[in-house]
mmCIF file of the protein (N, C-alpha, C, O) and its ligand, coordinates in Angstrom:
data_MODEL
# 
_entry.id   MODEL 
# 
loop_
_entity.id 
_entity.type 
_entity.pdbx_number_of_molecules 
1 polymer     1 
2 non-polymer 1 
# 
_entity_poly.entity_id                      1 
_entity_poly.type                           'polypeptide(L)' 
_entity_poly.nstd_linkage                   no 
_entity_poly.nstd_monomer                   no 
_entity_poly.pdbx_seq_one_letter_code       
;(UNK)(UNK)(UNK)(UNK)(UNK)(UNK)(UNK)(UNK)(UNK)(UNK)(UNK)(UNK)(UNK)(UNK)(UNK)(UNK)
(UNK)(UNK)(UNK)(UNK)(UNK)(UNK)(UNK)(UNK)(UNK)(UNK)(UNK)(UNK)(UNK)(UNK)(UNK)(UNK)
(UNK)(UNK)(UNK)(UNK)(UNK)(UNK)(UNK)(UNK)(UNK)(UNK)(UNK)(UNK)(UNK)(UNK)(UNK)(UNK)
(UNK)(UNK)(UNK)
;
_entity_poly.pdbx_seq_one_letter_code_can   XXXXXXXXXXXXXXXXXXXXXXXXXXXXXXXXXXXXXXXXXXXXXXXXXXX 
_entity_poly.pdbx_strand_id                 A 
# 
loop_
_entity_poly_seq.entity_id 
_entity_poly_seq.num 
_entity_poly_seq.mon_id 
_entity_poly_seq.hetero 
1 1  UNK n 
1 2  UNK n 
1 3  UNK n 
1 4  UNK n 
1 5  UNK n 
1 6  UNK n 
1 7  UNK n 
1 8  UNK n 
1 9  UNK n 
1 10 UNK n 
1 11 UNK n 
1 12 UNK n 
1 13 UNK n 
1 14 UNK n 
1 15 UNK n 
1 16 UNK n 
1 17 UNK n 
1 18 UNK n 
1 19 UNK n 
1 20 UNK n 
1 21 UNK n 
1 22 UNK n 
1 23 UNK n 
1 24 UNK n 
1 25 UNK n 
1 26 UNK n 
1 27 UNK n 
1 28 UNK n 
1 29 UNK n 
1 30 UNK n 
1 31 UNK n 
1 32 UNK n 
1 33 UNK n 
1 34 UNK n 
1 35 UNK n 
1 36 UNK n 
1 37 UNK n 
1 38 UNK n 
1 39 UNK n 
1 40 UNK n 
1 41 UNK n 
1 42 UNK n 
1 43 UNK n 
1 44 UNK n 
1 45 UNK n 
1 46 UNK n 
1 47 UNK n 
1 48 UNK n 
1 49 UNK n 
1 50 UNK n 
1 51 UNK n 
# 
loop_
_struct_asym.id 
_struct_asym.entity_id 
A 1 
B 2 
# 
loop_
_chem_comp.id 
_chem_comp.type 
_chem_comp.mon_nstd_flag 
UNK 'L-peptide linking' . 
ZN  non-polymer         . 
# 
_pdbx_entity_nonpoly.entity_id   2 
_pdbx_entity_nonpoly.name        ? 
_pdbx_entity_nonpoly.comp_id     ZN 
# 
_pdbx_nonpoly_scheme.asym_id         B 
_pdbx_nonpoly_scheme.entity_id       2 
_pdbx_nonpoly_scheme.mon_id          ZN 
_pdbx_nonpoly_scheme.ndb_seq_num     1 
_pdbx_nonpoly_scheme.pdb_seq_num     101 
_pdbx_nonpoly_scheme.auth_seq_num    101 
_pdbx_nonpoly_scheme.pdb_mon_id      ZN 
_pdbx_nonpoly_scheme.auth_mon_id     ZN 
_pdbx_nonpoly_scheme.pdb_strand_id   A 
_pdbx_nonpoly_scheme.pdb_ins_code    . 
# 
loop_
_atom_site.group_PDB 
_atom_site.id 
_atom_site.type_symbol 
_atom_site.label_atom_id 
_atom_site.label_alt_id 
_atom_site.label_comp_id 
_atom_site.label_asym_id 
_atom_site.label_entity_id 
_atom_site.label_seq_id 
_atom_site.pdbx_PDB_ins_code 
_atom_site.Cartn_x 
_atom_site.Cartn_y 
_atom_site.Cartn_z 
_atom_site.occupancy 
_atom_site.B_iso_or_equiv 
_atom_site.pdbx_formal_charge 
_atom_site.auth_seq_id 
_atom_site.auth_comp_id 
_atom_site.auth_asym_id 
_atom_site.auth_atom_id 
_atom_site.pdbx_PDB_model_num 
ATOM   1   N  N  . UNK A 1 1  ? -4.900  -2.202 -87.101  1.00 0.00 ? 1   UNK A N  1 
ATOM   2   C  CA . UNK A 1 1  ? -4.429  -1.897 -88.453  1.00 0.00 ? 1   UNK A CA 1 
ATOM   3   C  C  . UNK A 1 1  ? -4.167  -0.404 -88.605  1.00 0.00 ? 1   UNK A C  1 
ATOM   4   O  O  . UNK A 1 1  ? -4.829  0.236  -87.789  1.00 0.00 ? 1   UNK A O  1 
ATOM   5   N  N  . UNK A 1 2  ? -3.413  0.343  -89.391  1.00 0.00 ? 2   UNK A N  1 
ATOM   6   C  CA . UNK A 1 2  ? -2.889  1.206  -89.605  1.00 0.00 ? 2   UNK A CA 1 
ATOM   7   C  C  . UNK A 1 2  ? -3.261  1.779  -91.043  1.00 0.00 ? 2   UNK A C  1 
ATOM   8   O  O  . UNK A 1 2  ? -3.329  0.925  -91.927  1.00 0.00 ? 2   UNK A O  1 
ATOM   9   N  N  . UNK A 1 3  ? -3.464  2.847  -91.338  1.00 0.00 ? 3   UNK A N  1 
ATOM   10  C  CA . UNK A 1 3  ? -3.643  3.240  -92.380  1.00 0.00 ? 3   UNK A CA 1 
ATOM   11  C  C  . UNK A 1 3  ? -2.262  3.980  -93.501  1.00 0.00 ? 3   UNK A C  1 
ATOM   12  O  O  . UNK A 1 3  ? -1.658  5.015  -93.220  1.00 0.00 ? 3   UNK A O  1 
ATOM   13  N  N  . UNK A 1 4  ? -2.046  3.220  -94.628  1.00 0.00 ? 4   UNK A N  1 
ATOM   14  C  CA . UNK A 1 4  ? -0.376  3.461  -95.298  1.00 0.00 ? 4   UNK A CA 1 
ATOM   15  C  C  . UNK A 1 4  ? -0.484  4.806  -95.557  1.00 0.00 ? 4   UNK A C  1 
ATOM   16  O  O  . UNK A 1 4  ? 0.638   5.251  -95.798  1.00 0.00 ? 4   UNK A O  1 
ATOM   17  N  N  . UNK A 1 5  ? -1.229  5.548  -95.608  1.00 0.00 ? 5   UNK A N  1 
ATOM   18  C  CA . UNK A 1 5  ? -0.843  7.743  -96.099  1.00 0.00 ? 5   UNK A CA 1 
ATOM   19  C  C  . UNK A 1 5  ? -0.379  8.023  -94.725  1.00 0.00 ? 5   UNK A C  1 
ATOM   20  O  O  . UNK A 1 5  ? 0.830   8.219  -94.611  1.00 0.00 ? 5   UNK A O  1 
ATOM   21  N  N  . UNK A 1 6  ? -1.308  8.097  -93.365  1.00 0.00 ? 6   UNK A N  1 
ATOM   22  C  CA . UNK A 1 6  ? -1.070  8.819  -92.510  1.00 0.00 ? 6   UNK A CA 1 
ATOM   23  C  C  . UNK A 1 6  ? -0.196  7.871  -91.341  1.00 0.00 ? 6   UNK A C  1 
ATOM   24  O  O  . UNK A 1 6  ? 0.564   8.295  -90.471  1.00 0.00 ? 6   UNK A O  1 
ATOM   25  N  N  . UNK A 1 7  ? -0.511  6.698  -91.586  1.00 0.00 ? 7   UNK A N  1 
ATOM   26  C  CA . UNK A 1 7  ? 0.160   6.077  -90.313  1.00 0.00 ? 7   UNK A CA 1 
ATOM   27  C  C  . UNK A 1 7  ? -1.145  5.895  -89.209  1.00 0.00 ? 7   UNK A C  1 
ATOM   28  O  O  . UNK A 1 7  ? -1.070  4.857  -88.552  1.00 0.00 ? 7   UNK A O  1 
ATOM   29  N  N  . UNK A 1 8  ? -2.159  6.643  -88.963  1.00 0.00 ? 8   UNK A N  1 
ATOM   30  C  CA . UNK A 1 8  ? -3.280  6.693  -87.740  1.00 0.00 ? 8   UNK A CA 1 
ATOM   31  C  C  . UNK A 1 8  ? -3.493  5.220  -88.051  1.00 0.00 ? 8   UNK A C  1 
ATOM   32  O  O  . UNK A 1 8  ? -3.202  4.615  -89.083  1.00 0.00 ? 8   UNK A O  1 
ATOM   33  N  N  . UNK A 1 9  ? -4.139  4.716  -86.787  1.00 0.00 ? 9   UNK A N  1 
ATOM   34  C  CA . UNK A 1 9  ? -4.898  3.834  -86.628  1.00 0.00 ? 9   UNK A CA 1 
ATOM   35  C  C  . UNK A 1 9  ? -6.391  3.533  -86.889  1.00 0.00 ? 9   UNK A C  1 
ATOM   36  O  O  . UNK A 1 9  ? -7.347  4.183  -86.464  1.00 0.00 ? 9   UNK A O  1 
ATOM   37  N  N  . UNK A 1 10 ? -6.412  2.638  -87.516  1.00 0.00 ? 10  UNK A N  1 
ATOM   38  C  CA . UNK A 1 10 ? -7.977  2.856  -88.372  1.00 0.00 ? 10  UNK A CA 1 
ATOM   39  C  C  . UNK A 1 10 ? -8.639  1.508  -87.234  1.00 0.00 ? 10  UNK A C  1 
ATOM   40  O  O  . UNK A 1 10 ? -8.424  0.312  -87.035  1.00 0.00 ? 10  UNK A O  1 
ATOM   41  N  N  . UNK A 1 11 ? -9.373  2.396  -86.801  1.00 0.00 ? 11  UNK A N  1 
ATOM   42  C  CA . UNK A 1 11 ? -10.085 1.543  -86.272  1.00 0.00 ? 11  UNK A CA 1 
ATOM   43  C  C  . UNK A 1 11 ? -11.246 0.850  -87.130  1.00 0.00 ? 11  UNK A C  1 
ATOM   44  O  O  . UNK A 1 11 ? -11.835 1.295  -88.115  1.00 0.00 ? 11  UNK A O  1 
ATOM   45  N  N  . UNK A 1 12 ? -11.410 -0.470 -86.409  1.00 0.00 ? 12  UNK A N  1 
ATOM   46  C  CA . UNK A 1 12 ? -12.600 -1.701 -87.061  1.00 0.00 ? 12  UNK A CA 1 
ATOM   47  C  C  . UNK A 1 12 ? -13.566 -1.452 -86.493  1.00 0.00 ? 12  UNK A C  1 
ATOM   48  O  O  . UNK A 1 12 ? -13.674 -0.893 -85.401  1.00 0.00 ? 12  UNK A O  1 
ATOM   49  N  N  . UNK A 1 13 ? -14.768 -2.038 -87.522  1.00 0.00 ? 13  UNK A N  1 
ATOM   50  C  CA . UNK A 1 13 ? -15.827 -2.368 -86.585  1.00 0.00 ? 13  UNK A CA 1 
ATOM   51  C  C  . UNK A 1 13 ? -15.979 -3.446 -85.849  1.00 0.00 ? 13  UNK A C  1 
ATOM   52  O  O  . UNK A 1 13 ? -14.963 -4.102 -85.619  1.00 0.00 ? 13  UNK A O  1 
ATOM   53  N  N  . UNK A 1 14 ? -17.311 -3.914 -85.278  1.00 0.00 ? 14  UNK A N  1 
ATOM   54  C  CA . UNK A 1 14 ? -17.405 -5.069 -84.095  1.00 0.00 ? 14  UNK A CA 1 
ATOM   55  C  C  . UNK A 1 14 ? -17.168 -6.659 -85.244  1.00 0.00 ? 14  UNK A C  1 
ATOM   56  O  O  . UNK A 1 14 ? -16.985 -7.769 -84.745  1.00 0.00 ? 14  UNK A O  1 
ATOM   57  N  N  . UNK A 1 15 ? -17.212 -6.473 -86.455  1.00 0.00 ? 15  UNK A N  1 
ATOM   58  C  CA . UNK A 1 15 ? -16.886 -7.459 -87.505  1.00 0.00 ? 15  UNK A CA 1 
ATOM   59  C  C  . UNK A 1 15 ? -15.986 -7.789 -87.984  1.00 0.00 ? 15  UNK A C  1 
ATOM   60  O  O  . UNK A 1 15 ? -15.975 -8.593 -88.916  1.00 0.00 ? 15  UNK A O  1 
ATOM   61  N  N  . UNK A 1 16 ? -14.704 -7.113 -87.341  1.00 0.00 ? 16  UNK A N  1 
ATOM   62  C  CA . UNK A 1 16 ? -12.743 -6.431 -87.501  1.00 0.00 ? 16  UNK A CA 1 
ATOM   63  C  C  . UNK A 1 16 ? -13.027 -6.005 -88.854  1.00 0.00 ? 16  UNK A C  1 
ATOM   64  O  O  . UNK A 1 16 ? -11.936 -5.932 -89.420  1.00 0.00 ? 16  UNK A O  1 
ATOM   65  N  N  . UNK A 1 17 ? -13.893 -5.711 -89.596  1.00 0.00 ? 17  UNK A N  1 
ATOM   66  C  CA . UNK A 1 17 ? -13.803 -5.047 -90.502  1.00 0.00 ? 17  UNK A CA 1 
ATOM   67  C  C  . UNK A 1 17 ? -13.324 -3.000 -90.252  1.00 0.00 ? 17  UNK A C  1 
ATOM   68  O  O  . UNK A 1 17 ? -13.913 -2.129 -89.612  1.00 0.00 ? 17  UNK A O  1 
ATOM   69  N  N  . UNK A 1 18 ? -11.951 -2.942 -91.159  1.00 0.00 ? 18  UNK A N  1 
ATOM   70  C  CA . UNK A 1 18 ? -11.656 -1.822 -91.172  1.00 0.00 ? 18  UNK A CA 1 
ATOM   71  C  C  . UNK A 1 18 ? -12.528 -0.442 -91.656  1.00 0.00 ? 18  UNK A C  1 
ATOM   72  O  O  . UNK A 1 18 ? -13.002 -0.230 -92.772  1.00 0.00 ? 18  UNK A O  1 
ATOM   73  N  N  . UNK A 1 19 ? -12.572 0.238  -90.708  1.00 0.00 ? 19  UNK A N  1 
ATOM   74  C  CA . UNK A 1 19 ? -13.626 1.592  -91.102  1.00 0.00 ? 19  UNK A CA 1 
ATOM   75  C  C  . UNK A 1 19 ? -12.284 2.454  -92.057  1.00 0.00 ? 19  UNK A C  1 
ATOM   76  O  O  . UNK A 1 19 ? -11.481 3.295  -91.654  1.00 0.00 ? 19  UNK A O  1 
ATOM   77  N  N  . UNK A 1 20 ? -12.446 1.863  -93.399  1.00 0.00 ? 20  UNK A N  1 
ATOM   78  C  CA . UNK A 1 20 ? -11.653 2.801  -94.376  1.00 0.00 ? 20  UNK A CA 1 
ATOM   79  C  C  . UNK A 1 20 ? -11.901 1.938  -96.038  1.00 0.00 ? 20  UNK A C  1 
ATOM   80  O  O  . UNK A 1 20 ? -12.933 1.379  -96.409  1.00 0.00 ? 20  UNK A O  1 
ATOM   81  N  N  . UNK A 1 21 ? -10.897 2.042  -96.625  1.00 0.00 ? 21  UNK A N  1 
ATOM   82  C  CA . UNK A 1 21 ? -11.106 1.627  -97.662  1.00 0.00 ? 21  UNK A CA 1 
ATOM   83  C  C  . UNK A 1 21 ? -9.755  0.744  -98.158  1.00 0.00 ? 21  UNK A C  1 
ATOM   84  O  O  . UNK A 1 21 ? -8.714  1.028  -97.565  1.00 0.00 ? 21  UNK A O  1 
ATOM   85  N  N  . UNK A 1 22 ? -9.685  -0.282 -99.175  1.00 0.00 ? 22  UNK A N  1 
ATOM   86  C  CA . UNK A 1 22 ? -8.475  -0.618 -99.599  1.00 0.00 ? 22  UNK A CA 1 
ATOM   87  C  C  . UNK A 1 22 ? -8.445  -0.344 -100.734 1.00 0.00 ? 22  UNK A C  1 
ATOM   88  O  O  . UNK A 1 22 ? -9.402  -0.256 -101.503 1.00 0.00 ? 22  UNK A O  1 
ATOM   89  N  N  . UNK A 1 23 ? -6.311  -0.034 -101.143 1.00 0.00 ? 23  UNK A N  1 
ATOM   90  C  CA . UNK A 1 23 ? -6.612  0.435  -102.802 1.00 0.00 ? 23  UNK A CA 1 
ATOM   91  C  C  . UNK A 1 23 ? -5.318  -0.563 -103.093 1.00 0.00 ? 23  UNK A C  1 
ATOM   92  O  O  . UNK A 1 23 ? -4.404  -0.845 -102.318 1.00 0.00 ? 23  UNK A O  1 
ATOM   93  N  N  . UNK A 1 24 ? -5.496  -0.932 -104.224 1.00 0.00 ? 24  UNK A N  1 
ATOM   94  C  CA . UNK A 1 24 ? -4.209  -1.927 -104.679 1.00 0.00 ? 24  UNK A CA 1 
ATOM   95  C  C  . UNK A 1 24 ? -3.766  -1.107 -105.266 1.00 0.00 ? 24  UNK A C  1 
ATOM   96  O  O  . UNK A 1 24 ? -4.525  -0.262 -105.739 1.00 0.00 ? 24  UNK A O  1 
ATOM   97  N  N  . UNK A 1 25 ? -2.246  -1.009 -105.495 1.00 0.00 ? 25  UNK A N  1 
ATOM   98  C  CA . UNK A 1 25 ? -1.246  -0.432 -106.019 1.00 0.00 ? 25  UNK A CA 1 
ATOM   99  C  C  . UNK A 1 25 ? -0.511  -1.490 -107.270 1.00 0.00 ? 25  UNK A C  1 
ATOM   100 O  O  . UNK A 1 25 ? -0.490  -2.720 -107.229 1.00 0.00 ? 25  UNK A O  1 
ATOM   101 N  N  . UNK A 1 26 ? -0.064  -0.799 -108.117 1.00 0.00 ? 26  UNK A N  1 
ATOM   102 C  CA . UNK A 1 26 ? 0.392   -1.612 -109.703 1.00 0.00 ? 26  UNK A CA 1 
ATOM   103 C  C  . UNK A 1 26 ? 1.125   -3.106 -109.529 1.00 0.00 ? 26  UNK A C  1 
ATOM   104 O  O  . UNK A 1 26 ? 1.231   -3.965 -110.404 1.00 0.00 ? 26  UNK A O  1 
ATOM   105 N  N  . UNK A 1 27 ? 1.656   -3.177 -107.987 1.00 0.00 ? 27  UNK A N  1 
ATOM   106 C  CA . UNK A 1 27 ? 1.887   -4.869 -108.224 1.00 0.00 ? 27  UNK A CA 1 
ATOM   107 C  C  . UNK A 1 27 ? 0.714   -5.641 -107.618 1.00 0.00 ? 27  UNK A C  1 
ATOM   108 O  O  . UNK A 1 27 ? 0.643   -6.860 -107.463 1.00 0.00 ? 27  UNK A O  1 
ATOM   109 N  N  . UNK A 1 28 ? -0.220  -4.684 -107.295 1.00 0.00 ? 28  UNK A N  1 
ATOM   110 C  CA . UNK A 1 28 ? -1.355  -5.742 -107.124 1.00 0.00 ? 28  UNK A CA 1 
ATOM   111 C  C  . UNK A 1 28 ? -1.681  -6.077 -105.109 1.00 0.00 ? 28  UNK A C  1 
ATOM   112 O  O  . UNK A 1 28 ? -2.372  -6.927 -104.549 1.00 0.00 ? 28  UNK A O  1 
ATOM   113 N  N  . UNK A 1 29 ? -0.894  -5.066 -104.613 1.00 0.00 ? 29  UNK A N  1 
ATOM   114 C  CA . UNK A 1 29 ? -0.697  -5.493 -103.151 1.00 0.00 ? 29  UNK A CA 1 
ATOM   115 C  C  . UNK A 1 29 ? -1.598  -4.520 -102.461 1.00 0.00 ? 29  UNK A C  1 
ATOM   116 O  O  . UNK A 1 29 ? -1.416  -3.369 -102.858 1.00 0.00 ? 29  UNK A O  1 
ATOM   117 N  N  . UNK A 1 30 ? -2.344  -4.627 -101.714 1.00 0.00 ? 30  UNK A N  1 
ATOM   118 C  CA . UNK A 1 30 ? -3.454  -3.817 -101.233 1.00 0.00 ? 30  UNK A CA 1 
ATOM   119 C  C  . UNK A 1 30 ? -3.256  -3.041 -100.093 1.00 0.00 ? 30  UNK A C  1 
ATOM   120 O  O  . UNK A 1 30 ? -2.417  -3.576 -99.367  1.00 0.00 ? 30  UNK A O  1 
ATOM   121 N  N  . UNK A 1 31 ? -3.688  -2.000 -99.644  1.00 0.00 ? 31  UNK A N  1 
ATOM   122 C  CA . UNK A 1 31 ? -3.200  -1.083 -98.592  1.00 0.00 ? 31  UNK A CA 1 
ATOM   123 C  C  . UNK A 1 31 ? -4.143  -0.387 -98.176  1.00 0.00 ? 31  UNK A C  1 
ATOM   124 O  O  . UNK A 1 31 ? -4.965  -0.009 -99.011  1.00 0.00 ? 31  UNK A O  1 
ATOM   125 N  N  . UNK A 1 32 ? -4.350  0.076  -96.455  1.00 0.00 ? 32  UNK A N  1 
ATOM   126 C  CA . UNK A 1 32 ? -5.553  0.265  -95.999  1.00 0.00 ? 32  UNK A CA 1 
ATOM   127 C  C  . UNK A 1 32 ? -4.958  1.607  -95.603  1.00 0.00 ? 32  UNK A C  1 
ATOM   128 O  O  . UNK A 1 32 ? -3.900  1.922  -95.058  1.00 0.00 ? 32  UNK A O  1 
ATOM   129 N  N  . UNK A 1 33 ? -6.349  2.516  -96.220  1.00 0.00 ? 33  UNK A N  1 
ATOM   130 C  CA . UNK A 1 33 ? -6.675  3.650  -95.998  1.00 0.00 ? 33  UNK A CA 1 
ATOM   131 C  C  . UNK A 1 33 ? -8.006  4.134  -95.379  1.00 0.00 ? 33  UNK A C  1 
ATOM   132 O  O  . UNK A 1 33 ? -9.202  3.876  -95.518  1.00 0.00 ? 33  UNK A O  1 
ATOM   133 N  N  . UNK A 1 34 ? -7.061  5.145  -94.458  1.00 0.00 ? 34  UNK A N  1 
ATOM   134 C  CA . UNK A 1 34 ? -8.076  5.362  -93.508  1.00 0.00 ? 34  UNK A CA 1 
ATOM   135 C  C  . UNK A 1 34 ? -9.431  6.317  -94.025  1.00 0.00 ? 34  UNK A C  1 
ATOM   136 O  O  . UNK A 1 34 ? -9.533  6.637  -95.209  1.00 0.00 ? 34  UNK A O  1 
ATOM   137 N  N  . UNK A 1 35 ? -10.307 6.671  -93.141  1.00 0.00 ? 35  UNK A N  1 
ATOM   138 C  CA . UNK A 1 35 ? -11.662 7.588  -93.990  1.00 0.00 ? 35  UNK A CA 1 
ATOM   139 C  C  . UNK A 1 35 ? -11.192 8.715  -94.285  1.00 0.00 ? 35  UNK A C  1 
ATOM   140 O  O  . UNK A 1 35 ? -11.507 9.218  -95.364  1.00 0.00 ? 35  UNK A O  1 
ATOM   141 N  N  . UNK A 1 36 ? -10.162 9.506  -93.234  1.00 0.00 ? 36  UNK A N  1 
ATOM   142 C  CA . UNK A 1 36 ? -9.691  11.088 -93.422  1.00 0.00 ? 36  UNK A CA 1 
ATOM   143 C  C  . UNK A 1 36 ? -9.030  10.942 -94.872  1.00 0.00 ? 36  UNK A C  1 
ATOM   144 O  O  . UNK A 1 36 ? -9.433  11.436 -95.925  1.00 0.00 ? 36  UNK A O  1 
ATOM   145 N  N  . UNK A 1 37 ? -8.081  10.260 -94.686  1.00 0.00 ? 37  UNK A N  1 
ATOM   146 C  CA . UNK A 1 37 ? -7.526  10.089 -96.127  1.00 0.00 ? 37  UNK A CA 1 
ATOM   147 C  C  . UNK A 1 37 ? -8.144  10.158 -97.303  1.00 0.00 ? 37  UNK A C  1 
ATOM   148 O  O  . UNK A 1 37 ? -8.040  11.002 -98.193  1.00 0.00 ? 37  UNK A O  1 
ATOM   149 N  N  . UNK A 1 38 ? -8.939  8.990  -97.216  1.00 0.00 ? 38  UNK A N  1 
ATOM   150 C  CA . UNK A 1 38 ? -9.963  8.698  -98.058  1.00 0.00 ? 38  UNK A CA 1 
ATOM   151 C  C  . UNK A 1 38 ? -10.890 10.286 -98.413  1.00 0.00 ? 38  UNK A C  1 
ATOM   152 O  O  . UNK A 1 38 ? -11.424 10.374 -99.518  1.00 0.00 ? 38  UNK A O  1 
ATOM   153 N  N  . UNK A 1 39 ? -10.981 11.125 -97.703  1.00 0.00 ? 39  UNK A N  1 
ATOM   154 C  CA . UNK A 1 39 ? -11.886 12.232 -98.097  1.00 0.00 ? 39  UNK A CA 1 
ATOM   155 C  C  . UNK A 1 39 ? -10.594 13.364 -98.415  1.00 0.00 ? 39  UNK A C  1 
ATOM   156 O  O  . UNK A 1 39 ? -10.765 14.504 -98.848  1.00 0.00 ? 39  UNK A O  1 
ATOM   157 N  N  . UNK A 1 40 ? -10.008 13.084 -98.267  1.00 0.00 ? 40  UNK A N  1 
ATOM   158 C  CA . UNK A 1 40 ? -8.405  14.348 -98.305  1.00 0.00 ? 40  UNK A CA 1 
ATOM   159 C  C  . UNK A 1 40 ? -8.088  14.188 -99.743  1.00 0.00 ? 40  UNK A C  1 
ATOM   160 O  O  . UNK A 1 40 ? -7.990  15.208 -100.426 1.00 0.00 ? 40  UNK A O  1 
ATOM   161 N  N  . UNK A 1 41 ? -7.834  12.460 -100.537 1.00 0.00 ? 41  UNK A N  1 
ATOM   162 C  CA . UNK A 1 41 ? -7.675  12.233 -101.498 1.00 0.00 ? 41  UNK A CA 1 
ATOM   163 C  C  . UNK A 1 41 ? -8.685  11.249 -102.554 1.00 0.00 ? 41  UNK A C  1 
ATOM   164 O  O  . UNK A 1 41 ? -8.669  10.019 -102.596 1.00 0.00 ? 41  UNK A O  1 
ATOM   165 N  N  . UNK A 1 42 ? -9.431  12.044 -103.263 1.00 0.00 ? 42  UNK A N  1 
ATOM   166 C  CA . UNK A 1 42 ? -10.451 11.715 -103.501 1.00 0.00 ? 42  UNK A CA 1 
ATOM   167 C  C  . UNK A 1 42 ? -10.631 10.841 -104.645 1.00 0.00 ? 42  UNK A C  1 
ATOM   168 O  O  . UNK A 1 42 ? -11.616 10.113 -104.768 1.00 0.00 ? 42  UNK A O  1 
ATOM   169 N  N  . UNK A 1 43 ? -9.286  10.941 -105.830 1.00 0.00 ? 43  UNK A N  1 
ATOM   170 C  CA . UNK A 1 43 ? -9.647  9.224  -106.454 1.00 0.00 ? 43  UNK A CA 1 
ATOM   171 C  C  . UNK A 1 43 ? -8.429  7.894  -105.556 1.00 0.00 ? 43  UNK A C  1 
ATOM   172 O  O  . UNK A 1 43 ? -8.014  7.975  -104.400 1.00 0.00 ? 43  UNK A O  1 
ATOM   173 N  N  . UNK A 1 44 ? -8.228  7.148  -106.244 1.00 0.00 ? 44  UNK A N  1 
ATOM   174 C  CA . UNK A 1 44 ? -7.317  6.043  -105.558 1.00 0.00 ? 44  UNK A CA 1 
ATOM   175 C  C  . UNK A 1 44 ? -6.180  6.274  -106.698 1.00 0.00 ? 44  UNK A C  1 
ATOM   176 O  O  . UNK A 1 44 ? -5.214  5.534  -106.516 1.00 0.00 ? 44  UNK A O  1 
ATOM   177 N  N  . UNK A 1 45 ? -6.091  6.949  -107.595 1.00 0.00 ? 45  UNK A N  1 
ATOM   178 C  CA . UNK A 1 45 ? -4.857  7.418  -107.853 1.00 0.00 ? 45  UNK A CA 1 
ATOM   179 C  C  . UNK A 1 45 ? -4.026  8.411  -107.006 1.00 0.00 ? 45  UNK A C  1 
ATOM   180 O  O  . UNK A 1 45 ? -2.817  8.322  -106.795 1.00 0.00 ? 45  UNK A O  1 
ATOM   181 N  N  . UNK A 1 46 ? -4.849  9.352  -106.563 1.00 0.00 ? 46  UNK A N  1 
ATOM   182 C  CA . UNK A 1 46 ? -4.027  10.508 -106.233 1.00 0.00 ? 46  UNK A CA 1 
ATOM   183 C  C  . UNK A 1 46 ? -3.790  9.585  -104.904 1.00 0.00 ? 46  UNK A C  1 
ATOM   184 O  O  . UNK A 1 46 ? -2.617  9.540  -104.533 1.00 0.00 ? 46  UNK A O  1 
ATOM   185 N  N  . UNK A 1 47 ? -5.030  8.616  -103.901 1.00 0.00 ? 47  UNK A N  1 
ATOM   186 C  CA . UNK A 1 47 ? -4.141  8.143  -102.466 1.00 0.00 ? 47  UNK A CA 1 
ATOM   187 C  C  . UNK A 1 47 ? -3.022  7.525  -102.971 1.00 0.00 ? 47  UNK A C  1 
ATOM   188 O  O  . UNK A 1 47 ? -2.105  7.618  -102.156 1.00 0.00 ? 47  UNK A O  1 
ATOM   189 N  N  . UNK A 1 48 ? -2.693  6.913  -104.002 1.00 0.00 ? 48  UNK A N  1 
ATOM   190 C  CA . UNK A 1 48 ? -1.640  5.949  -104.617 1.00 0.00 ? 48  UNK A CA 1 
ATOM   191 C  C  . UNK A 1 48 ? -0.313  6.607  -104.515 1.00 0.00 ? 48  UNK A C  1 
ATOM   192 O  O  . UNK A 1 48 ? 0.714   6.073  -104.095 1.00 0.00 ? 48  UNK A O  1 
ATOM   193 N  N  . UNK A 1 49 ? -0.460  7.956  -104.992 1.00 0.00 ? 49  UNK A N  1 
ATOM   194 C  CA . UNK A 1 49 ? 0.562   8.730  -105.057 1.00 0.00 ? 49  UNK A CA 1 
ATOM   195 C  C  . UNK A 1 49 ? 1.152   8.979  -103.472 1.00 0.00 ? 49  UNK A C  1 
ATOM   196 O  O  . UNK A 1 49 ? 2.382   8.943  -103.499 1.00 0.00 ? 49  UNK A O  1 
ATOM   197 N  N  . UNK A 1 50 ? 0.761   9.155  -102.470 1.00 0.00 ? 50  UNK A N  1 
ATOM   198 C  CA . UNK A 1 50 ? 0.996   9.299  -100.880 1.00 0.00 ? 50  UNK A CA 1 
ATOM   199 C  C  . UNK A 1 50 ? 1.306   8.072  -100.356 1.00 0.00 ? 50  UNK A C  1 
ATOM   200 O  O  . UNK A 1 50 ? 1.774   8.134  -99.220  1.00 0.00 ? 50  UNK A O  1 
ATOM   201 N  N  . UNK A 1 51 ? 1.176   6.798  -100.900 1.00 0.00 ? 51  UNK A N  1 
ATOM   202 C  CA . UNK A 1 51 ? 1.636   5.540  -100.197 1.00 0.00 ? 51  UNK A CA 1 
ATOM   203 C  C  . UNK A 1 51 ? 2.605   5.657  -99.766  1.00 0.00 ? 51  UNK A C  1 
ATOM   204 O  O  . UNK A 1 51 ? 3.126   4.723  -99.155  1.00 0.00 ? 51  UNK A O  1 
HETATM 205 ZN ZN . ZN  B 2 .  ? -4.984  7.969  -93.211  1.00 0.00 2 101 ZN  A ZN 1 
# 
């Protein structure tokens, strides 16, 4: 899986659970962000804005 700001590859854990976070965007469609991101942009509005 890929993370939608940077493009990197977000790696999973041993559970394929993604080491990042997901944020839904206004139609409701969800998008995985990675941890750097996640600490670069610190509410899920401003990552919203970089999708
Ligand atoms: Zn990222």
């Amino acid at each position: 899986m890929k993370c939608s700001i940077c493009g990197n590859k977000v790696e999973v854990t041993f559970l394929s659970k993604p080491i990042g976070t997901y944020v839904k965007d206004h139609k409701g469609k969800r998008h995985l962000v990675c941890n750097q991101c996640q600490k670069k942009f610190k509410s899920k509005q401003e990552m919203l804005k970089h999708l």
